[in-house]
C-alpha positions as MATLAB code, in Angstrom:
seq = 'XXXXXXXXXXXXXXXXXXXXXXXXXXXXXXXXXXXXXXXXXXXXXXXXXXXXXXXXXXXXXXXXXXXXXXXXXXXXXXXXXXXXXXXXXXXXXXXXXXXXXXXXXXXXXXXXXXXXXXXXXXXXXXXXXXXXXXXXXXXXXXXXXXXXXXXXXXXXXXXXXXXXXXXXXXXXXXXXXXXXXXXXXXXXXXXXXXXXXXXXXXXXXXXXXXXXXXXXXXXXXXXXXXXXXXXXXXXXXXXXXXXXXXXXXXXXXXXXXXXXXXXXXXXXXXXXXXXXXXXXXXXXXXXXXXXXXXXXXXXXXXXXXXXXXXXXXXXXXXXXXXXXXXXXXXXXXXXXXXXXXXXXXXXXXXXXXXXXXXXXXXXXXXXXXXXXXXXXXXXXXXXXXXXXXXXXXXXXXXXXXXXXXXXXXXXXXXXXXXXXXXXXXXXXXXXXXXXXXX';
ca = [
     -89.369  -87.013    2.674;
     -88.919  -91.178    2.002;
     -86.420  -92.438    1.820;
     -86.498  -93.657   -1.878;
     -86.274  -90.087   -2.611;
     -82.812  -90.095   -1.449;
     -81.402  -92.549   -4.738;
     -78.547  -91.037   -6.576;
     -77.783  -90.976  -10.322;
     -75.841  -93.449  -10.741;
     -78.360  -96.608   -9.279;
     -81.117  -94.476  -11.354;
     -78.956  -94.886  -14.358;
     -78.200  -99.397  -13.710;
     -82.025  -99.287  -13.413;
     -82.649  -97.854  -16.418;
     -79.875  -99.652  -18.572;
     -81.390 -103.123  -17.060;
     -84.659 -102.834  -17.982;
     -84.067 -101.485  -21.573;
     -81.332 -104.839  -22.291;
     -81.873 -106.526  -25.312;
     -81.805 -109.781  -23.335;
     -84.470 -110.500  -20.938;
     -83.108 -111.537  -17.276;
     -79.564 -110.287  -18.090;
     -78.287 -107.703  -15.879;
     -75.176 -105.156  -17.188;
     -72.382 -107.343  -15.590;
     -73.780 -110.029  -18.027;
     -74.299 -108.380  -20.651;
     -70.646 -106.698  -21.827;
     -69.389 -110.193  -21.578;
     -65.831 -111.352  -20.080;
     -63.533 -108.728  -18.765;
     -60.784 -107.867  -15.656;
     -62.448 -108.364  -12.422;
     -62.118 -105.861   -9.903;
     -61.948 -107.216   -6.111;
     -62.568 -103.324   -5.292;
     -65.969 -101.556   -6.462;
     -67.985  -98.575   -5.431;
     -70.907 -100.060   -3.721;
     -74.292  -98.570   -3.779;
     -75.601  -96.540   -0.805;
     -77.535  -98.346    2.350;
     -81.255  -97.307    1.097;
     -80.475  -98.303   -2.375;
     -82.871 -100.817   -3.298;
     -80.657 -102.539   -6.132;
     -77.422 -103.157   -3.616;
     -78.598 -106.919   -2.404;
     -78.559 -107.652   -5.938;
     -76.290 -106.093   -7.964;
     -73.732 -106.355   -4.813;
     -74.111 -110.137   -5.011;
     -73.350 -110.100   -8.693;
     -70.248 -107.870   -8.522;
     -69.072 -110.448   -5.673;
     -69.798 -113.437   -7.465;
     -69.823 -112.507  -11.404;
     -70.714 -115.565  -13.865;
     -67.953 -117.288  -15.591;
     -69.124 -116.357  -19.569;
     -67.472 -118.780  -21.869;
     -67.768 -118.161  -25.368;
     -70.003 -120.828  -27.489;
     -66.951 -122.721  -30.122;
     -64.842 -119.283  -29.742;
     -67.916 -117.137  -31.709;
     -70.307 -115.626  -29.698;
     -69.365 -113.577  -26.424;
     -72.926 -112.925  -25.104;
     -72.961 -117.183  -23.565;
     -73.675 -116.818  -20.356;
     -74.993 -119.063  -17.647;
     -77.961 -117.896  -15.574;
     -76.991 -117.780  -11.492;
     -78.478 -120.807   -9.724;
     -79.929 -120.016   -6.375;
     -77.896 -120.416   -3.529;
     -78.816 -123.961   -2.190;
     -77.401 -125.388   -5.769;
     -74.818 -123.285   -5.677;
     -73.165 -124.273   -2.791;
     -73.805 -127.738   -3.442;
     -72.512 -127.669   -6.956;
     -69.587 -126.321   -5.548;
     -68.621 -128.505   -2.839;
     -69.579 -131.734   -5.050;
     -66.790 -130.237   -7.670;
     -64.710 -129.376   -4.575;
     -64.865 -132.612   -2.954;
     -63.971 -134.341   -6.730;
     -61.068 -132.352   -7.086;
     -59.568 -133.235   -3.606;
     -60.388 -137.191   -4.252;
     -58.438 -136.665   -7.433;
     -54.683 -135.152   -5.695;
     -53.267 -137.669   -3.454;
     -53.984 -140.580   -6.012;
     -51.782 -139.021   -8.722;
     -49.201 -138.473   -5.907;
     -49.575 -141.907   -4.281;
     -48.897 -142.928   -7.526;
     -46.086 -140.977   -8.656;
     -44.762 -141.916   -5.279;
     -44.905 -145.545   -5.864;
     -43.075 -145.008   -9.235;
     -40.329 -143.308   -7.653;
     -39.807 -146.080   -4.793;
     -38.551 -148.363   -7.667;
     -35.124 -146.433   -8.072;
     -33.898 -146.892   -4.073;
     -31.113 -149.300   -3.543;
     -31.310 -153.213   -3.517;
     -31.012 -155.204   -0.616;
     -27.973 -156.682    0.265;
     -28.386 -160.469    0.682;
     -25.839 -162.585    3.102;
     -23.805 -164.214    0.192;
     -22.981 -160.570   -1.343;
     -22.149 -159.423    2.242;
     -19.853 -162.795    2.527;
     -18.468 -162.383   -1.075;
     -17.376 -158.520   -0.117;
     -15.973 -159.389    2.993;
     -13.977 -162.223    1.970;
     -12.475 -160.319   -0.867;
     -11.604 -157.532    1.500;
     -10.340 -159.383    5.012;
     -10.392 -163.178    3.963;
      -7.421 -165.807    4.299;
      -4.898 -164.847    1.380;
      -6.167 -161.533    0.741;
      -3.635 -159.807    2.189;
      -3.049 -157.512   -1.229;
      -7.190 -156.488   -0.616;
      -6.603 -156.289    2.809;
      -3.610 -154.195    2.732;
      -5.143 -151.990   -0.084;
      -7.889 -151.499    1.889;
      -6.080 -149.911    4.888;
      -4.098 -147.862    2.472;
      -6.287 -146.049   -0.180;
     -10.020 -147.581    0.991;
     -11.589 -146.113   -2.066;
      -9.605 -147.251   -4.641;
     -10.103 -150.755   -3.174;
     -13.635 -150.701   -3.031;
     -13.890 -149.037   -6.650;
     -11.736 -152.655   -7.995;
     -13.833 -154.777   -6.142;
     -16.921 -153.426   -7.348;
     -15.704 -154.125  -10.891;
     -13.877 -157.188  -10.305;
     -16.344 -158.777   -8.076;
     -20.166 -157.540   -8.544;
     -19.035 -156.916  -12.192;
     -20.108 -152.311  -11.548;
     -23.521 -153.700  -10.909;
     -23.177 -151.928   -6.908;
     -21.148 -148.963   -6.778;
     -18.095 -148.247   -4.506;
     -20.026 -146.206   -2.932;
     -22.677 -148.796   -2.100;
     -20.015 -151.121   -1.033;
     -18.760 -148.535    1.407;
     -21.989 -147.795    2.724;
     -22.434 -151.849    3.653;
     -18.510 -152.442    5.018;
     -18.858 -149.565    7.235;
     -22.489 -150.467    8.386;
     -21.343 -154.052    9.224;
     -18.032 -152.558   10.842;
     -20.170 -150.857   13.465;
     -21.996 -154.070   13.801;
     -18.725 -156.054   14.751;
     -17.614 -153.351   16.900;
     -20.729 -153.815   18.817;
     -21.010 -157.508   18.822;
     -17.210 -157.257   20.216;
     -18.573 -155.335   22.815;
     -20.912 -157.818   23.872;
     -18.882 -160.803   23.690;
     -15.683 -159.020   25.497;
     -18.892 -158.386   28.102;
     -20.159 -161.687   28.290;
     -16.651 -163.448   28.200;
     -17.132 -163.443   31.912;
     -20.258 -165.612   31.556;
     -18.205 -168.800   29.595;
     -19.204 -170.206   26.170;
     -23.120 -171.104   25.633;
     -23.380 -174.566   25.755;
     -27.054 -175.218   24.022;
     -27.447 -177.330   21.467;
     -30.565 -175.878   19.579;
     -31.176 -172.775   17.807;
     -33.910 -171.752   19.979;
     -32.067 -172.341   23.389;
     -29.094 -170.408   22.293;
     -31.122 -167.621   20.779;
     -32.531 -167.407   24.417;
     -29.515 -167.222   25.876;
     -28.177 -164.206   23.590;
     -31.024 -162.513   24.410;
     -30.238 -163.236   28.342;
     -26.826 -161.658   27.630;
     -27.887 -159.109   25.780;
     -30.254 -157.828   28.361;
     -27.284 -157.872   31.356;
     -24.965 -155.781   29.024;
     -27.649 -153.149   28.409;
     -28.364 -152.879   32.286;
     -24.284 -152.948   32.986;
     -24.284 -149.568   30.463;
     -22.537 -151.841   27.742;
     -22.008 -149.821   24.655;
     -24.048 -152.516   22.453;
     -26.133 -150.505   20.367;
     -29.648 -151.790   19.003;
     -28.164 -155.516   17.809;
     -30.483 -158.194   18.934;
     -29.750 -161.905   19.567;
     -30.647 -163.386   15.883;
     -27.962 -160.664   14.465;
     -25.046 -161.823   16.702;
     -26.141 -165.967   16.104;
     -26.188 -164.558   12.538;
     -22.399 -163.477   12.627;
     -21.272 -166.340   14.404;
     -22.849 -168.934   11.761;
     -21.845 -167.472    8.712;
     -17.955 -166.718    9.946;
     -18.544 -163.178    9.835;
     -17.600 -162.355   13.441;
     -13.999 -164.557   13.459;
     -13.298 -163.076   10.006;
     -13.390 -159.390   11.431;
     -11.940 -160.594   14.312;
      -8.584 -161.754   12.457;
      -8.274 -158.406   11.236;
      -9.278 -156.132   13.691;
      -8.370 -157.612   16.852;
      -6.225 -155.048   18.807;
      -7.140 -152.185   16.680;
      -7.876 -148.997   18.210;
     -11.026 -148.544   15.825;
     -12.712 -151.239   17.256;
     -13.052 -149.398   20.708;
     -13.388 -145.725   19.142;
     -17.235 -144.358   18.783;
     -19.077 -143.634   15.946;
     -18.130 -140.288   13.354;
     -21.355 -138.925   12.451;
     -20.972 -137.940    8.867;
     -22.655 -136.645    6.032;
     -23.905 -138.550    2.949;
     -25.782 -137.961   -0.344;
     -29.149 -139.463    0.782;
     -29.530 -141.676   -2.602;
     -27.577 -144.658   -2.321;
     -28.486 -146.703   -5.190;
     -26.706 -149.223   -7.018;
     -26.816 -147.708  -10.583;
     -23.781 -145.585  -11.312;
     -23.791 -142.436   -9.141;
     -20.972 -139.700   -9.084;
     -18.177 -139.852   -6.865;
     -19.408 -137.722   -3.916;
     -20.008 -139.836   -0.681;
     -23.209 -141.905    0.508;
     -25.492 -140.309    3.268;
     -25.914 -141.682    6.300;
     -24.525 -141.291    9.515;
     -21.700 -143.791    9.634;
     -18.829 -145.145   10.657;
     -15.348 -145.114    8.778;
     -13.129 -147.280   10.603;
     -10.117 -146.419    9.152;
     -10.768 -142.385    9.518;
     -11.454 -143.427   12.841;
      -8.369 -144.799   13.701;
      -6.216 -142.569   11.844;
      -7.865 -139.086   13.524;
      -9.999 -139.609   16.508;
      -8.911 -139.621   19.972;
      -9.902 -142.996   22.064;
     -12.692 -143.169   24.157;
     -14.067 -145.757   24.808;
     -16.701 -146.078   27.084;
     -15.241 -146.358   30.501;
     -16.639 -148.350   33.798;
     -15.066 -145.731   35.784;
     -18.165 -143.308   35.008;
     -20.734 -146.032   36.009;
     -18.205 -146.100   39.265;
     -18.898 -142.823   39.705;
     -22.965 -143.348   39.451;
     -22.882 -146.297   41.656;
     -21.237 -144.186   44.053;
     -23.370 -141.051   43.851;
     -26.721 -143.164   44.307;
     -25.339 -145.092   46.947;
     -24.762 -141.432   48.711;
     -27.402 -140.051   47.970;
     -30.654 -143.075   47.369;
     -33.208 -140.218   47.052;
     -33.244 -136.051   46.422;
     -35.225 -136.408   49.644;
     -33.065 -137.622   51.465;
     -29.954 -135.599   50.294;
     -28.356 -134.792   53.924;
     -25.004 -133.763   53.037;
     -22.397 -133.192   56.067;
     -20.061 -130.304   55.736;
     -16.552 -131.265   55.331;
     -13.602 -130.117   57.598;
     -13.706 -126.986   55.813;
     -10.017 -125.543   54.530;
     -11.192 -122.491   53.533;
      -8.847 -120.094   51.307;
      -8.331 -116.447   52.681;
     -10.944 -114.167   52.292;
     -10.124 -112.286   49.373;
      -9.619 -108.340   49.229;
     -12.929 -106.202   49.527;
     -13.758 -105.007   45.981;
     -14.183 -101.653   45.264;
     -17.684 -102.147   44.994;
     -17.243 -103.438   48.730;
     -18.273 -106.782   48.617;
     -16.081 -109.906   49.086;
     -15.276 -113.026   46.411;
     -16.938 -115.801   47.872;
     -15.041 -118.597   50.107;
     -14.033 -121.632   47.353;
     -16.074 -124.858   48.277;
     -14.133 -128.114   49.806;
     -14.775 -131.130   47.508;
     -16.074 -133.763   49.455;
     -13.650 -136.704   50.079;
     -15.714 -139.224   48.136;
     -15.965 -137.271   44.959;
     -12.556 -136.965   45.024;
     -11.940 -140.368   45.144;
     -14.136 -141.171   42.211;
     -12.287 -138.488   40.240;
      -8.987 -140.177   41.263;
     -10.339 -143.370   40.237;
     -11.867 -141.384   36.642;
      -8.024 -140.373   36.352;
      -6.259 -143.586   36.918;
      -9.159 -145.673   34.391;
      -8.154 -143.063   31.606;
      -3.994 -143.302   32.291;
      -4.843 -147.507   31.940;
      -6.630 -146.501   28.623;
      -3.884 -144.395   27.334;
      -1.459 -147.125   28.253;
      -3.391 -149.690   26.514;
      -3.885 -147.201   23.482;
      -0.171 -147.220   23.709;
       0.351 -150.509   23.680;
      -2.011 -151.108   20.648;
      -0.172 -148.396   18.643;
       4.053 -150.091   19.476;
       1.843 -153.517   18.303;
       0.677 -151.824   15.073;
       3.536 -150.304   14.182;
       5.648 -153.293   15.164;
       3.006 -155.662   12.732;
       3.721 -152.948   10.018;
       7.510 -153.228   10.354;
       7.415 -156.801   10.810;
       5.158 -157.011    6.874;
       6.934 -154.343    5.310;
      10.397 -155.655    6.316;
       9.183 -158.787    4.787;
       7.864 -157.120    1.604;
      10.988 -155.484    0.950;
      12.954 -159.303    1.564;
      10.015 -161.324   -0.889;
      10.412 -158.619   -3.254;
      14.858 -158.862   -3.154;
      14.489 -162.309   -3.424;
      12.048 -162.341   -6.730;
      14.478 -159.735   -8.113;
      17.620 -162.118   -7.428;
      15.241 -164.686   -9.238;
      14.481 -162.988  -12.116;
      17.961 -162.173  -12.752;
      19.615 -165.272  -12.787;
      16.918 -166.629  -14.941;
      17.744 -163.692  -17.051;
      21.471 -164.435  -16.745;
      20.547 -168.179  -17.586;
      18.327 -167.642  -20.594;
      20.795 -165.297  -22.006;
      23.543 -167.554  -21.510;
      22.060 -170.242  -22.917;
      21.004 -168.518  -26.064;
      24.654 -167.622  -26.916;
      25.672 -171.226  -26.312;
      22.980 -172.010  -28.956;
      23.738 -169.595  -31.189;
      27.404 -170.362  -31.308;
      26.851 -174.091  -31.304;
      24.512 -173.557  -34.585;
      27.589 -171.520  -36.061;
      29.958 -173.784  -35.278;
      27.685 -176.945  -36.986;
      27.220 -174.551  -40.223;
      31.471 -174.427  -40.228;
      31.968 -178.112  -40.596;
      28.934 -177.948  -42.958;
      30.454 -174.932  -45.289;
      32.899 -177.337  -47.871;
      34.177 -174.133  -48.949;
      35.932 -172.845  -45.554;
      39.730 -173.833  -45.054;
      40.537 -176.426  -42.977;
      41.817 -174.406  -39.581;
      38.764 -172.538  -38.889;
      36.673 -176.371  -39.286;
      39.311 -177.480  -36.630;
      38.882 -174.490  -34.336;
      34.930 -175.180  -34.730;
      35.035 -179.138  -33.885;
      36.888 -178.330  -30.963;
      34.830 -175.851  -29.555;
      31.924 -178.236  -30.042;
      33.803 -180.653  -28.202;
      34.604 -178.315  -25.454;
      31.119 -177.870  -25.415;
      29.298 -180.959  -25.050;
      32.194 -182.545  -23.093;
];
């Protein structure tokens, strides 16, 4: 028996419905029009001889769009497959030309909202309000409740047009930048003052410095020579330097912190700025000191002097002083024998010791100053403000003595005036004007 004897029902039955359609060329799957496609279908058997077709159809059914929302029965005929693919990737390739343009786009429109630049006259104007000569009220504010400072100075001075957030943001930035540049020239104090006359030749030298505190393991940061020349020709540097001098903040490292990412200028809430910064004053207040210390590059020197290569690591075993062999477990085995620490280590760790008791002695030291300069202002605070109270007083005393003198003057002129008042009380009232201007 063939095999086209073996055909069940149900492809008998598509045959037959196909070839009695109304509509020449359409196939069932055309012909009811749009409906719920099915990724799951029965397919025909192997020996069917309508499964290449109809199989292909149920995979890829024809998108039937209704002609002005009236007839169901539009269809669109199946291309072969050379057009098909290629009408596909030419709409596929259109569509992806079309997606990163309208994002390009809508990223270039959001770029506009990011915060302004700061330019060196608003940096100048902010610190000079905040640490400048006579601004010890701002300066003094500043140290005591830093955000209510920096909220009046961004409405006295830049008029709410940068936020005290913004403001923050740039004192703390340029804080680090001082500490840094301190850093450097405590370094290069050694090396005398630069003696060139032009731009270029001191630039050069900067840069010379610069490059000797990085290889000494000077805690300098990423400032270059045009930022320090920078600070020392606008004033920035000696204006910090007034304030700050002797302050343990200037020698503590970085707090990373937190900050909302959009620092704009506009008129954001009153949650902080994002970046990792540097608060001085939360600094000085709360972290401990430590300050990068030569005793560690010590230490390095001293370990690749020992030891110039891994190769050539040929340690000698030190006069051992064992400790007693400790009691046998009871699983039988022994605690090993505690290593001797050789006699150089232990002299760099001595030497680690005594560098951090100079440090806390110097941290000390800074602290009796600061709390000796704090005395030393509020003591005279308190006097200035006795002595403007004594002031005000007598002036008070004065003004209201004077205005009774008036007063009774005036009466005593309307006495002598007043015809109808007896003759003692005018005498008592010319006398007293006598007494008065005698």
């Amino acid at each position: 028996m063939d095999s086209s004897a073996h055909i069940d029902p149900y492809t008998n039955s598509l045959k037959s419905q196909g070839s009695t359609s109304k509509f020449p060329g359409v196939t069932l799957n055309q012909g009811v029009g749009p409906r719920a496609y099915q990724n799951t279908f029965r397919s025909s058997p192997v020996n069917s001889p309508i499964s290449t077709q109809s199989e292909l159809q149920l995979a890829n059914p024809p998108q039937s769009t209704s002609h002005n929302g009236h007839s169901p029965l539009r269809f669109s005929m199946p291309l072969p497959n050379g057009e098909q693919e290629s009408a596909g990737k030419r709409k596929q390739d259109s569509n992806l030309g079309e997606g990163p343009s309208k994002r390009k786009r809508e990223g270039e429109d959001a770029d506009d909202s990011g915060a302004k630049h700061w330019t060196d006259e608003e940096k100048g104007i902010l610190f000079n309000w905040l640490m400048g000569p006579g601004q010890d009220e701002h300066w003094n504010a500043l140290r005591a409740a830093k955000n209510s400072a920096l909220r009046e100075c961004a409405s006295e001075v830049f008029d709410n047009k940068k936020s005290y957030q913004a403001l923050k943001g740039c004192f703390e930035r340029n804080f680090d930048v001082f500490r840094r540049i301190y850093a450097f020239q405590t370094f290069s104090a050694q090396m005398g003052t630069i003696a060139a006359k032009t731009d270029g030749d001191r630039i050069r030298e900067y840069e010379r410095r610069l490059l000797d505190a990085r290889k000494n393991g000077c805690d300098i940061g990423n400032i270059n020579a045009r930022m320090v020349d920078q600070w020392h020709r606008t004033g920035w540097y000696q204006l910090f330097l007034s304030r700050w001098e002797g302050d343990p903040a200037v020698y503590a490292r970085p707090v990373p912190r937190k900050f909302n990412r959009a620092r704009s200028d506009g008129d954001p809430g009153d949650g902080e700025d994002d970046s990792t910064s540097f608060d001085p004053l939360v600094t000085m207040a709360s972290n401990s000191y430590r300050e990068r210390t030569p005793a560690l590059s010590l230490i390095t020197q001293f370990q690749g002097e020992r030891n110039p290569s891994p190769a050539a690591m040929d340690i000698e075993p030190p006069v051992a002083q064992r400790s007693e062999p400790a009691k046998p477990s009871k699983d039988g085995l022994e605690n090993p024998p505690s290593l001797a620490v050789p006699p150089g280590v232990m002299k760099a760790c001595l030497q680690l010791l005594q560098t951090h008791c100079q440090q806390g002695s110097q941290k000390l030291e800074f602290l009796r100053k600061r709390e000796d300069r704090e005395d030393r202002e509020s003591r005279e605070r308190r006097e200035f403000e006795k002595a403007r109270n004594e002031r005000e007083a007598a002036e008070w005393d004065l003004k209201k003595q004077s205005a009774d003198t008036t007063m009774k003057s005036k009466l005593a002129t309307d006495i002598l005036a007043n015809p109808a008042i007896d003759a003692a009380t005018k005498q008592a009232a010319g006398d007293y004007l006598k007494r008065l201007f005698s």
